[in-house]
ZAMARGU-4260 file (C-alpha; in steps of 0.2 Angstrom, whole numbers, plus 5000, padded with zeros to 4 digits):
<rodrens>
0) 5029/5158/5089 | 5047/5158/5088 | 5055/5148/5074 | 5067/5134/5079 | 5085/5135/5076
5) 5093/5122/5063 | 5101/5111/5074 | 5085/5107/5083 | 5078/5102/5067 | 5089/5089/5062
10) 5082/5072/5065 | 5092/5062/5079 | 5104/5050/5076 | 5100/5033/5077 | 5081/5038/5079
15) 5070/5029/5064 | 5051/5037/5060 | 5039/5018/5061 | 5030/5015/5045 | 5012/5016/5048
20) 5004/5001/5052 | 4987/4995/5050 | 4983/4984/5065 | 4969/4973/5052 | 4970/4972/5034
25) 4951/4972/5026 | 4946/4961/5015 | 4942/4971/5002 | 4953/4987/4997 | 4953/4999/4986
30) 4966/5003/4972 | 4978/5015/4985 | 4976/5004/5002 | 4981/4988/4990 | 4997/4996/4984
35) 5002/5001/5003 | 4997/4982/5007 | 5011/4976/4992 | 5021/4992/4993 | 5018/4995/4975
40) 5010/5009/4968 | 4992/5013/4963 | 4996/5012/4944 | 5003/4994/4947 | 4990/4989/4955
45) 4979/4997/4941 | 4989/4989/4927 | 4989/4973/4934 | 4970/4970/4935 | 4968/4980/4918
50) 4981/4967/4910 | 4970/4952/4918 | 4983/4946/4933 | 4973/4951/4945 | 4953/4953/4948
55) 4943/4968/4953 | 4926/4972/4961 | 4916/4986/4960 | 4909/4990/4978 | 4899/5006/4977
60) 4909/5019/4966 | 4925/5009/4971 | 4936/4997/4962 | 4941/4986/4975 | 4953/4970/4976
65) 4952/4957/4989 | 4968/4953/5001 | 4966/4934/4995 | 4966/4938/4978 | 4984/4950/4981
70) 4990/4936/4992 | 4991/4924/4979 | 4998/4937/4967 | 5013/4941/4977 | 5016/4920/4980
75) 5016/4921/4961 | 5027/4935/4959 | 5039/4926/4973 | 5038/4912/4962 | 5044/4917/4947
</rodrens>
């Protein structure tokens, strides 16, 4: 397979790549889909419930938050 030259490779101008979207939020979501939901990452999401600001569930092996529960937080956090 031939290899592509540079100037086929550059992304084109004007042309932005979509950030994934997730047509339905669950309920419940783990750890990684609760930091894409807030755009945070998945140790803030840890620290958070381990410092008492937000609650966790276990469901199966999983640590999971609920979307209510993260809503709230980020009217909180809007708040302050």
């Amino acid at each position: 397979m031939p290899r592509l030259k540079k100037k086929y490779m550059q992304p084109v101008a004007g042309a932005e790549t979509p950030a994934p979207v997730i047509a339905q939020w669950p309920a419940y979501m783990d750890y990684h889909t609760a930091a894409k939901y807030i755009s945070e990452t998945y140790w803030t999401i840890r620290n958070l419930v381990q410092s008492g600001k937000l609650t966790a569930k276990k469901l199966g092996r999983r640590n999971t938050v609920s979307r209510v529960d993260l809503d709230a937080l980020w009217k909180r956090m809007e708040a302050a």
